[in-house]
VEXVEX-222521 format. One record per residue: residue in one letter; x, y, z of N, C-alpha, C, O in turn. Coordinates in steps of 0.2 Angstrom, whole numbers, plus 5000, padded with zeros to 4 digits. Layout:
BEGIN
AXYZXYZXYZXYZ;...
//
This chain:
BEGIN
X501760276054501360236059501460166058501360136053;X501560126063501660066062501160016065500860026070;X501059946060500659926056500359896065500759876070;X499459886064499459856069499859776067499759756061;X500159736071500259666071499659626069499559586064;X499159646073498659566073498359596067498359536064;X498259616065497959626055498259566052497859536049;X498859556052499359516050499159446052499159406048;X499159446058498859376061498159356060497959296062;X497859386060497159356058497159346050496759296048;X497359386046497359396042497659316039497359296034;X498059276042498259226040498059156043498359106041;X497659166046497159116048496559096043496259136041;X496359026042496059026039495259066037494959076031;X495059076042494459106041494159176039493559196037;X495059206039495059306037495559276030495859326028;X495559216028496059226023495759256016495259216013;X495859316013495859336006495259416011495059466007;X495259416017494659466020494959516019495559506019;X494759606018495159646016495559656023495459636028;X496259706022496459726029496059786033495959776039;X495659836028495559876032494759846033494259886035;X494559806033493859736038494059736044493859756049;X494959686041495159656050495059726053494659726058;X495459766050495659856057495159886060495159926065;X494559866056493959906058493659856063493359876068;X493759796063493559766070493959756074493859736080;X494559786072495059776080494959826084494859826090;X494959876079494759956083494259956085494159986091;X493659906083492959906089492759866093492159856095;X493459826094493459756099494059776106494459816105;X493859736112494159736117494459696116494359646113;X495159696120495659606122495259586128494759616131;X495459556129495159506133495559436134495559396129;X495959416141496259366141495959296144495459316147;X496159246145495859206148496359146151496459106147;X496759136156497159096158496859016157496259006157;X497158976155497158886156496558876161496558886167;X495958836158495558826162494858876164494358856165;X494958946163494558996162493858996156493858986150;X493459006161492759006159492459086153492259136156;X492459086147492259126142491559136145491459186148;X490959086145490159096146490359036147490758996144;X489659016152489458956154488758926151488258966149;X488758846149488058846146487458886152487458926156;X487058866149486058876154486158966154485658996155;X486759016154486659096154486559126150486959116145;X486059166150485859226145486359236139486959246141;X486159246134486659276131487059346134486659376138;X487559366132487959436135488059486131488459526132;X487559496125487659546122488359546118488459596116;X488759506117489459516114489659446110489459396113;X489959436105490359396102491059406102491259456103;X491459336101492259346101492459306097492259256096;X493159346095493259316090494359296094494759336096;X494359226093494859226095495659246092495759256087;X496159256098496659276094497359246095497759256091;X497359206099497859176100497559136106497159156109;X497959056106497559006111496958936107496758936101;X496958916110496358866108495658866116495858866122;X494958866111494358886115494058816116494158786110;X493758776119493258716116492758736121492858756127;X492158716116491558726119491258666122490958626118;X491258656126490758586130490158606131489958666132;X489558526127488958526130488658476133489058426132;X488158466136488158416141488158356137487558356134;X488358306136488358226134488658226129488758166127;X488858296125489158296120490058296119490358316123;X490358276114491058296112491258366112490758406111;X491758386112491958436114492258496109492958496109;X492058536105492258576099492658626101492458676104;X493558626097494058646099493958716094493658706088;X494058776094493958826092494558866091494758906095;X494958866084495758886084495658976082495059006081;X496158996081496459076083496059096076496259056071;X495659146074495159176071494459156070493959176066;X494459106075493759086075493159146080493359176085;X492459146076492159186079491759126086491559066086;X491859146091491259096097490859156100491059216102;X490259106099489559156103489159166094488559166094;X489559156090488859176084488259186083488059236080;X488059116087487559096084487359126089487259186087;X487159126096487059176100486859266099486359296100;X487459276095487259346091486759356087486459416087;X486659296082486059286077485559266080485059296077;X485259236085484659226088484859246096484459226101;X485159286098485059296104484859236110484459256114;X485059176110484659156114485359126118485959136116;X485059086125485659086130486059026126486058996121;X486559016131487258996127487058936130486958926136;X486958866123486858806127487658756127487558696126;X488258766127488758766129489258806133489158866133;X489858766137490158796141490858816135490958776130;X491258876137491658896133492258896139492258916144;X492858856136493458856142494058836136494258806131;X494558896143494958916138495358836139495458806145;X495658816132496258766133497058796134497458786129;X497158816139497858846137497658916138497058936138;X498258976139498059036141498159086133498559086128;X497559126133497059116128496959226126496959266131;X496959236120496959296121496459316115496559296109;X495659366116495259356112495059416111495059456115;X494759446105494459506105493559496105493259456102;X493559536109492859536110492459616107492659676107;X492059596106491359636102490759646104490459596104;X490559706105489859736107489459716100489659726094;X488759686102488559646095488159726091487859726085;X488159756094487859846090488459856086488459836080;X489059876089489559876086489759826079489859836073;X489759766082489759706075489159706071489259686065;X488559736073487859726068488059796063488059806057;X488259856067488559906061488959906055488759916050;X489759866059490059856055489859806049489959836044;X489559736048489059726043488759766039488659746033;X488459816042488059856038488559906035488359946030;X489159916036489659946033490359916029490859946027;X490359836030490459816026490359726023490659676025;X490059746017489659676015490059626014489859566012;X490959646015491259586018491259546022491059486022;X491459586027491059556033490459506033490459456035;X489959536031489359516031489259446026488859396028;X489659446020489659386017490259336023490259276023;X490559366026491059326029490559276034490659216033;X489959306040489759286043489359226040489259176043;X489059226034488559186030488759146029488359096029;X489759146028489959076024490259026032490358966033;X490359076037490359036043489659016045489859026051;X489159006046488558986047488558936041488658876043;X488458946037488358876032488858816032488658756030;X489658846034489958786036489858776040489758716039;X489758786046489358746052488658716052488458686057;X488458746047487758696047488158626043487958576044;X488558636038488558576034489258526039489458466036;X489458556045489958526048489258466052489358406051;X488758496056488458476060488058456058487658436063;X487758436051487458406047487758326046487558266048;X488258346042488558286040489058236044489258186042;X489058266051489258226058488758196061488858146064;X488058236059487458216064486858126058486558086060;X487058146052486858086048487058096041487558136039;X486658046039487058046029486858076028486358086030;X487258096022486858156018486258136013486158076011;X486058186012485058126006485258176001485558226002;X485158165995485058175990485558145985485858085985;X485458195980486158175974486858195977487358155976;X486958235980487758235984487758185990488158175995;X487058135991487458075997487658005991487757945992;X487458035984487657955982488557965980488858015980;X488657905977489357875978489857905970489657925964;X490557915972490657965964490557915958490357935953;X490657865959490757815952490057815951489857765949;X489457855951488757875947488857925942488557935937;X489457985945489458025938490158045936490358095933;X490458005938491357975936491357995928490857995925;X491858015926492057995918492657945917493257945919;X492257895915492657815915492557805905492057825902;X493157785902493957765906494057815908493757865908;X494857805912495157865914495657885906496057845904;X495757925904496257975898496857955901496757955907;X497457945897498057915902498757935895498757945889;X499257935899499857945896500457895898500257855902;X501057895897501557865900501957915901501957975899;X502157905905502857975908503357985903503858025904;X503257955897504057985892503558035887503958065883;X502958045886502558085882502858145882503058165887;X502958165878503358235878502558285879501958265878;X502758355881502358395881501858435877501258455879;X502358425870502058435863501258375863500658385862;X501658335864501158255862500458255864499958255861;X500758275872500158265878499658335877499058335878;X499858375875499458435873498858445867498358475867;X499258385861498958365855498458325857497858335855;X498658265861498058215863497458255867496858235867;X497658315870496958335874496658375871496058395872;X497158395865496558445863496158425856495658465854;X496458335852496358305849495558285853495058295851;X495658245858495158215862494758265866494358235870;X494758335865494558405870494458385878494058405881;X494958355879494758345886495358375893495758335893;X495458415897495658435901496158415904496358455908;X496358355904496658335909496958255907496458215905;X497458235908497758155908498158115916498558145920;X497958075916498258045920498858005917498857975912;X499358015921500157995919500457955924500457965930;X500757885922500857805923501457805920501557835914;X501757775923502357755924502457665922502057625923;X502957655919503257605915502757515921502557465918;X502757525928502357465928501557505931501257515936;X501357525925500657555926500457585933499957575936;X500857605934500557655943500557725942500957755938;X499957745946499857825943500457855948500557845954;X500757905944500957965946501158045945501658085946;X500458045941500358125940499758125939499358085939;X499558195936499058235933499558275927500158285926;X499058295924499258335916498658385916498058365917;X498758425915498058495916498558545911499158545911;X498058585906498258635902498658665906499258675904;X498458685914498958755915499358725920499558755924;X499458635918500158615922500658635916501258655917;X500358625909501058625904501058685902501558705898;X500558725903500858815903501258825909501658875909;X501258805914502058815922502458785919502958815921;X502558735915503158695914503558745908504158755908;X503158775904503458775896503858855900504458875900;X503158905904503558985905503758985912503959035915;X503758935916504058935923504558895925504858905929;X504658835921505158785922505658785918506158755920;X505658835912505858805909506058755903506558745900;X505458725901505158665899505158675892504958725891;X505358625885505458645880504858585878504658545882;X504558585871504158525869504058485869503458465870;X504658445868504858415867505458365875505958325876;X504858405881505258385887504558345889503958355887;X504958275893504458225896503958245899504158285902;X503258235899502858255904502958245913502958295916;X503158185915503558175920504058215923504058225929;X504558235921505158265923504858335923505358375922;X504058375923504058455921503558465923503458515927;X502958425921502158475920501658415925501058425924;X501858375928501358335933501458375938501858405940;X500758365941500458365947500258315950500058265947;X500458315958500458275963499658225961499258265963;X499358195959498658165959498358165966498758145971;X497758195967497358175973496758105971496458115966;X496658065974496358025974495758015978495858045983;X495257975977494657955980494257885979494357855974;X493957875984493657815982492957805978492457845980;X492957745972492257755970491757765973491257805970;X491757715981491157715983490857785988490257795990;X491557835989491457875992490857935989490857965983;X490457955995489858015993490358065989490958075989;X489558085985489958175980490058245985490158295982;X489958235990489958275994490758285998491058345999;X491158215999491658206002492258215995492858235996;X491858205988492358215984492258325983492758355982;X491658335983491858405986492358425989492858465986;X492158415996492758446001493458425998493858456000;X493458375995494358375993494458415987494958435985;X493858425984494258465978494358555980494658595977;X494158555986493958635988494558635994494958685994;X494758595999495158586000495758576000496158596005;X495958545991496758535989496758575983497258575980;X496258615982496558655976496558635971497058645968;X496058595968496358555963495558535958495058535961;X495658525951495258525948494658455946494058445945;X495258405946495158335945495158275951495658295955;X494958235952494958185958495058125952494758115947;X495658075954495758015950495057945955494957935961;X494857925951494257895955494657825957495257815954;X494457765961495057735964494557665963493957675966;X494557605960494057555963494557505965494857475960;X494557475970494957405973495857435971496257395969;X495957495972496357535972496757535966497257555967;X496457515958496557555953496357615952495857645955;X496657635948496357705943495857675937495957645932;X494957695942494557685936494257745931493957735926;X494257825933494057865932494357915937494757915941;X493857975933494158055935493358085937492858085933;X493258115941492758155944493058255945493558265949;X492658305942492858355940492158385944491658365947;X492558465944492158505948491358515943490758525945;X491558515937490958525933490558465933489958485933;X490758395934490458335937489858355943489258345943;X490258375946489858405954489258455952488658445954;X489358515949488958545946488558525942488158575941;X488558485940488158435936487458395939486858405938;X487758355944487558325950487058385954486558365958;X487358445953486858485959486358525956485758535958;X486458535950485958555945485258495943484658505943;X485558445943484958375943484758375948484358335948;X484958405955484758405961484058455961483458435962;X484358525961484058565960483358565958482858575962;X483558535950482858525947482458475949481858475947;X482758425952482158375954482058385961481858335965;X482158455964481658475970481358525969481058555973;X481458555963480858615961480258575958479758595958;X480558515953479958475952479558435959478958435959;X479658415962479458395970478958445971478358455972;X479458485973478958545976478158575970477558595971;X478558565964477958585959477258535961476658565961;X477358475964476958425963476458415970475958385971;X476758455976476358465981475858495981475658535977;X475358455986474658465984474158525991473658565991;X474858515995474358546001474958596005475558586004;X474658646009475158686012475558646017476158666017;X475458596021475858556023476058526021476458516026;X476158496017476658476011477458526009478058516008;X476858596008477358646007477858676015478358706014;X477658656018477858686023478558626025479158646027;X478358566025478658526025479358506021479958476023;X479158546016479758576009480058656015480658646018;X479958686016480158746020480658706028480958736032;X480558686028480758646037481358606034481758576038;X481558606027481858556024482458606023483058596024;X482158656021482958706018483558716023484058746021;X483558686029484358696032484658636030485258636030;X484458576028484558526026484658526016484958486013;X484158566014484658566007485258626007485658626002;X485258686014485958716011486358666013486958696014;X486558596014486958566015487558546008488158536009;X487258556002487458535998487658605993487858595987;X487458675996487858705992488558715993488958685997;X488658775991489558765991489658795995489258845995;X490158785998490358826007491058886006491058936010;X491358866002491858916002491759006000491359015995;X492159056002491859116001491559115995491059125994;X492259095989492059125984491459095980491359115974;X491059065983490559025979490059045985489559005986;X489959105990489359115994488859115990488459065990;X488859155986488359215982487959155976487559175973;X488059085974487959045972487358985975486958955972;X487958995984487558935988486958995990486458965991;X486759055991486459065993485759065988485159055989;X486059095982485659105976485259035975484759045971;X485458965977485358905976484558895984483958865984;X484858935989484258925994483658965992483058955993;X483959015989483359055987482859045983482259055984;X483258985976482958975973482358925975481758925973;X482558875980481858815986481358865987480758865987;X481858925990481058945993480458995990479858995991;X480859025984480559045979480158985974479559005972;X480358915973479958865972479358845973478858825970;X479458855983478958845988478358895986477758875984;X478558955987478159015988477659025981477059035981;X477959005973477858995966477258945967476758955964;X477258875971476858845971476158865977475558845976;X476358895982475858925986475558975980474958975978;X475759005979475359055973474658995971474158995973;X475058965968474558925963473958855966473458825963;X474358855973473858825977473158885981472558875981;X473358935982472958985982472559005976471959005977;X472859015970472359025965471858975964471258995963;X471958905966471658855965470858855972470258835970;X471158875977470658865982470158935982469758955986;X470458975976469859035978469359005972468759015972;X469658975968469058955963468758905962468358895958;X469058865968468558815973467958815979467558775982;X468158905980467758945983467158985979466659025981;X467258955974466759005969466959075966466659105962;X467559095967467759175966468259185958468459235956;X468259115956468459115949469359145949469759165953;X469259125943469959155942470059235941469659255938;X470559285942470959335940470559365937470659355931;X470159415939469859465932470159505929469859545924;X470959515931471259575927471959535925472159485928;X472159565922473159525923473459565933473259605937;X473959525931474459555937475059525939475059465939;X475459545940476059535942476159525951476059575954;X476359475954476659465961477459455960477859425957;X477559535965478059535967478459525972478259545977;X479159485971479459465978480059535979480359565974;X479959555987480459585987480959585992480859535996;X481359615993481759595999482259565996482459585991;X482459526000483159466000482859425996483259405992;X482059395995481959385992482059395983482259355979;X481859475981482159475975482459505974482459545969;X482959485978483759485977484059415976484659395974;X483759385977483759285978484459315984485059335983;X484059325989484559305994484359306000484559336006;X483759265999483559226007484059156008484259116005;X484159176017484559106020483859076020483359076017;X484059056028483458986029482659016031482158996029;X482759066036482259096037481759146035481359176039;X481859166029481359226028480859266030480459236033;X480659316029479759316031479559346024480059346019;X479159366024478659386018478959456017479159486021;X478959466012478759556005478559536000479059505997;X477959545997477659555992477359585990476959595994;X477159605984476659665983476459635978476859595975;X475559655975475459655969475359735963475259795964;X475559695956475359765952474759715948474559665946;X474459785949473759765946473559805938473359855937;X473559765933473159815928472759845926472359805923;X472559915926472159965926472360015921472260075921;X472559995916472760045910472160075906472060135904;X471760015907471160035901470560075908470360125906;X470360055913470060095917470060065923470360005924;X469760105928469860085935469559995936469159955933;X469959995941469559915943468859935947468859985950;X468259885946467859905949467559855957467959815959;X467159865959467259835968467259775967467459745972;X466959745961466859685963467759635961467959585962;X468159675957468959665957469159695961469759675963;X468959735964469459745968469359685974469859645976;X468759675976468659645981469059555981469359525986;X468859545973469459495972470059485974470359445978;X470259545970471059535974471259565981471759555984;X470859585984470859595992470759525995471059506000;X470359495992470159405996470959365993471359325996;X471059385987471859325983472359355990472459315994;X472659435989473159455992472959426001473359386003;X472359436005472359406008472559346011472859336016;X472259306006472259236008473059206007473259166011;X473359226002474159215999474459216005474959186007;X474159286010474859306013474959256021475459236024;X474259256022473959176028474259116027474359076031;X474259116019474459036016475159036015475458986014;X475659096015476459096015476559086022477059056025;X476059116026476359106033476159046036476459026040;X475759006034475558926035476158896034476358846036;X476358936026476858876024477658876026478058846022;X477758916032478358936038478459036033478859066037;X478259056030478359116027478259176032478259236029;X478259176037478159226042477859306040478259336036;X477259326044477159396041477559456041477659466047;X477759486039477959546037478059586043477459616044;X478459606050478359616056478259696049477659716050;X478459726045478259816045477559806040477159856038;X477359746037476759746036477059746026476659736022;X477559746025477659756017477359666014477659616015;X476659686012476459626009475959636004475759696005;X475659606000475159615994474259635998473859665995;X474259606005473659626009473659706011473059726012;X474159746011474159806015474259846007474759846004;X473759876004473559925999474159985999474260026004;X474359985993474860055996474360145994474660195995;
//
């Protein structure tokens, strides 16, 4: 049997790049063609949605909205998504640029296959986050630790060699100094390379290359460069980008430092933690809430590529888990400013869901349950009544603080 084609062509586009084959074939087999000549209308703004998503396959689509520029949409891109995710009418015109050929999807058929395959499913997640962080970072600066400039967490000096260093040499000095990496200068000091452990491992079993061979003539990598003043964010995108481990930092167009992916993680980590301290410190559910309206705005700064979903997600999880840890305690607080004292028993709150899974996106709603302690004898009315007033009150106070109730009711108020 021979091979369908477009497996093959999507497959190499960037958006299905590394997706398995039998993903693509299971949506080709559940998609229509669908052609669109030069000029042709896909959906128009102000119209209902239509129940379908498409994913393009040959052609370029751009979406027009009214006052805005016009977003050009290349062969593997999904259009209508976001449409499919909230259902609501299309606030853009979709027109084909050129004659345009598209597979279109029944959104029951696309919501199955998700649920049959969590490639897919991780696929859709990491397209939504880059579109938030594309329309983020076009619409204003970014705020936090990845909007500040790289020469705050640079490693200055820059580690440096000349081009006649033999192999042996440069190997000894990095690992004399444990450092990763050299930058390589030429006889009137201008950078032109990189040195990385596994440039002189290609050099010694793939080039060639004996120990005693120049670092220049075998194991240099092209340098990508940045500017100091440039955000940690922009130096992100170039390291994910180019493939590449190291950015040479640039000030008044010297080599002043080296900025590293572990740099960046470093930077997101002090992030991290000084918004779970923020949030530790809030006093009031609007305050908290105000933290929750915030989270599309901090997934800007996790990492957008597939292989880092399950990071950037576990990273939003962690806000809202913050949030919800501090409503806990703002509730303990208001029942024994009510007179009902503190906890008469131990107990354990439970997250579940996506949530303990840490794999809430932006919006969650509420699962919770409590386990309560009863080993030594039953609770009596006046605990129980306690915790029917805590679980109560908790679940009014997540939904105040954006936590939505539970539409099947799975919450610590509903006794099992």
């Amino acid at each position: 049997m021979t091979p369908n084609p477009d497996i093959a062509r999507l497959a190499e586009t960037p958006t299905f790049t590394g997706i398995d084959a039998a993903v693509i074939e299971a949506l080709l087999m559940r998609s229509e063609r669908q052609t669109l000549v030069n000029g042709g209308i896909l959906f128009a703004r102000g119209i209902p949605y239509q129940q379908h998503l498409y994913i393009l396959l040959e052609g370029r689509i751009a979406l027009r909205t009214e006052g805005g520029p016009a977003v050009t949409y290349q062969p593997g891109e999904f259009i209508g998504l976001s449409n499919y995710l909230d259902k609501s009418a299309y606030t853009a015109t979709a027109v084909a640029n050129g004659n345009c050929i598209l597979l279109r999807l029944n959104e029951k058929d696309f919501a199955d296959l998700e649920k049959q395959y969590p490639q897919l499913a991780g696929l859709v997640d990491r397209i939504i986050a880059q579109r938030i962080r594309a329309r983020l970072t076009t619409s204003r600066a970014v705020r936090g630790v990845m909007g500040q400039p790289v020469y705050t967490v640079m490693t200055s000096p820059l580690a440096e060699c000349d081009m006649y260093t033999t192999i042996r040499d440069a190997h000894k000095i990095m690992q004399e100094r444990k450092i990763g990496s050299l930058a390589v200068f030429d006889d009137n000091h201008r950078l032109i390379g990189m040195l990385t452990f596994a440039g002189l491992c290609d050099a010694l079993l793939l080039k060639h290359a004996t120990p005693t061979t120049p670092v220049a003539g075998a194991a240099c990598e092209t340098p990508v460069t940045i500017s100091a003043n440039a955000p940690l964010w922009h130096a992100e995108d170039l390291l994910q980008q180019q493939h590449v481990k190291y950015l040479v930092v640039l000030r008044d167009e010297e080599p002043t430092g080296l900025v590293s992916q572990t740099d960046l993680f470093r930077a997101r980590l002090q992030q991290q933690a000084a918004i779970s301290q923020d949030i530790a410190r809030a006093e009031t559910l609007a305050e908290l809430h105000d933290y929750y309206r915030s989270v599309p705005e901090l997934a800007d700064v996790a990492r957008q590529r597939h292989r880092h979903a399950s990071q950037a997600v576990y990273e939003i999880s962690e806000v809202h888990l913050a949030i919800q840890r501090r409503c806990v305690e703002l509730t303990l607080a208001e029942l024994e400013a009510r007179g009902l004292g503190p906890a008469p028993r131990s107990y354990s709150l439970l997250i579940m869901g996506s949530g303990g899974r840490r794999e809430m996106l932006l919006n969650p709603d509420q699962d919770n349950g409590l386990i309560i302690d009863d080993a030594g004898d039953a609770l009596r009315e006046d605990e129980q009544r306690w915790f029917r007033e805590f679980a109560g009150q908790l679940n009014l106070n997540l939904d105040r603080a954006g936590y939505i109730l539970c539409p099947g009711d799975i919450m610590a108020r509903n006794p099992m």
